[in-house]
Structures are given as C-alpha cells and as structure tokens.
C-alpha positions in Angstrom: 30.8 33.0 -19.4 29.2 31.9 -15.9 27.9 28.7 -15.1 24.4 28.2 -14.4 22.8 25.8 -11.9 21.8 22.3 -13.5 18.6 22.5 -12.1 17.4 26.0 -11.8 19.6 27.7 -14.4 20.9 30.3 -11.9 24.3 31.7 -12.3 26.6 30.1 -10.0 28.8 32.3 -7.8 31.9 30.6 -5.5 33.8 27.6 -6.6 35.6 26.8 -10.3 33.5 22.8 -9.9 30.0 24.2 -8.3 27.0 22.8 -10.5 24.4 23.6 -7.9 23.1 27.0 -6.3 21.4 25.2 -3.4 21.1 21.9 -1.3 17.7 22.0 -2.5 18.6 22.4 -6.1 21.2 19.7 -5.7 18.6 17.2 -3.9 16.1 18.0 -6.7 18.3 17.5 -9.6 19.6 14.2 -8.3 16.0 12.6 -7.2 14.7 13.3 -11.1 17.9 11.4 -12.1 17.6 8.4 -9.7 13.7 8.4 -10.0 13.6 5.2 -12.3 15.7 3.1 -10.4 14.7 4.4 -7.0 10.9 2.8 -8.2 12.0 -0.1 -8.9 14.2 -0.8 -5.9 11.4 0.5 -3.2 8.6 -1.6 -5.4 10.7 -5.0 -5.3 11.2 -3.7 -1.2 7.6 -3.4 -1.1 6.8 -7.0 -2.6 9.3 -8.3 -0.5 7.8 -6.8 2.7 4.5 -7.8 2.2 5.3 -11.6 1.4 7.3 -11.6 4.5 4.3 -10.4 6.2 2.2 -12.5 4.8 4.7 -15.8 6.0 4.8 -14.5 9.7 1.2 -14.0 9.8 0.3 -17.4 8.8 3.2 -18.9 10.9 2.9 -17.9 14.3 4.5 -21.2 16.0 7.4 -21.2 13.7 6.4 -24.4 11.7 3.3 -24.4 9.8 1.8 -26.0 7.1 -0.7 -24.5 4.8 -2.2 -24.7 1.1 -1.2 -22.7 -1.6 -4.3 -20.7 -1.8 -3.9 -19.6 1.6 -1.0 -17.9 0.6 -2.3 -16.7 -2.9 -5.5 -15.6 -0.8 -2.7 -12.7 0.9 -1.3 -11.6 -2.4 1.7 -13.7 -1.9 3.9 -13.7 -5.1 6.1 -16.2 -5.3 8.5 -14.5 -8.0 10.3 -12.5 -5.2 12.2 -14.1 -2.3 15.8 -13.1 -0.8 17.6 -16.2 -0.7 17.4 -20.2 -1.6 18.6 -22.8 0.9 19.0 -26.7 -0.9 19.5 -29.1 1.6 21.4 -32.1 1.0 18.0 -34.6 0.5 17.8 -32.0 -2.3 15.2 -29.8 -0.6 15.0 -26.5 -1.9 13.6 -23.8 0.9 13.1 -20.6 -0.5 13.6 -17.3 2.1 12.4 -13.9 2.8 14.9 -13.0 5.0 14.2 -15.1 8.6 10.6 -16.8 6.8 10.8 -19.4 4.5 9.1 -22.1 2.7 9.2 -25.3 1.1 6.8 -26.4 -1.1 5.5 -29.8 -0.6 3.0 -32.1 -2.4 -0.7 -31.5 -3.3 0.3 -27.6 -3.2 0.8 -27.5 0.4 4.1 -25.7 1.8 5.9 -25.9 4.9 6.4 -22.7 6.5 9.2 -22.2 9.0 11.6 -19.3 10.5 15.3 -19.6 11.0 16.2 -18.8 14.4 
C-alpha cells in the first residue's frame, strides 16, 4: 500500500519517511496546523506594536508626562507590556521594549526611554 500526501492525498513516490508531494503541500499542511497559535502570537505582536507607538509618539524628548486619557485616547492597553523594572524606592516602570512608564498620582504617568 502507498502513502499518500497529508495534505493533498497524492501517492507519494521517493523516500520510505516522505509525508509530502510538494513544498507547497508541505507549507500548506503545516500553516493550517500552526494557524491558532500563529494568531495569537502576531495579535499580542500587534498590541505590543501599537502601544509602543503610541509611547514614542507622545514622548518625543524622552521624558514626558501625560494623563491617562491621553494614552487611553490612542487605544493604549495597558494589559500588554514586555518587561517590568522596580527600582529600589519601590518604583515599578513598566516597558515596551526601549518605552516605558510609570504611573504616578491623579492618573498621570511618566513616560521615558532607556537609552
């Protein structure tokens, strides 16, 4: 009995461990599989982007300080950030990658970029 191609069902000619017929059958099978988790990486890349963008745009000197609704007003979502920095006064700066932010009082934040 000959194997057929995972993805297209065409017998397979050539080697005992071939699963595929073609690159293209290959690259097709394998995107289906890794489509649910491929989603939710480029999504969380995507929020991730865009609150970086948002943090350079409103700090163009480097160290900024600006209201919450400011940020809200650019979609920023504060549930995704890449790393937190707690400094020993007990300050906790939250990052997105070289832009970060501490919040303050009154819901103001300090914006600033790690050079």
């Amino acid at each position: 009995m000959k194997k057929k191609c995972l993805e297209c069902d065409e017998p397979l000619n050539g080697r005992v461990d071939k699963k595929f017929c073609s690159d293209y059958c290959r690259n097709s099978y394998n995107n289906k599989v890794n489509k649910e988790s491929k989603n939710l990486i480029r999504n969380i890349n995507n929020r991730l982007r865009k609150n970086h963008k948002i943090l350079s745009d409103l700090n163009e000197s480097g160290k900024t300080k600006v209201t919450r609704t400011k940020l809200l007003d650019g979609n920023f979502d504060f549930n995704y950030f890449t790393s937190i920095y707690t400094t020993k006064t007990g300050n906790t700066y939250f990052y997105l990658y070289d832009q970060g932010y501490l919040p303050l009082e009154n819901d103001y934040y300090l914006l600033i970029k790690k050079e």
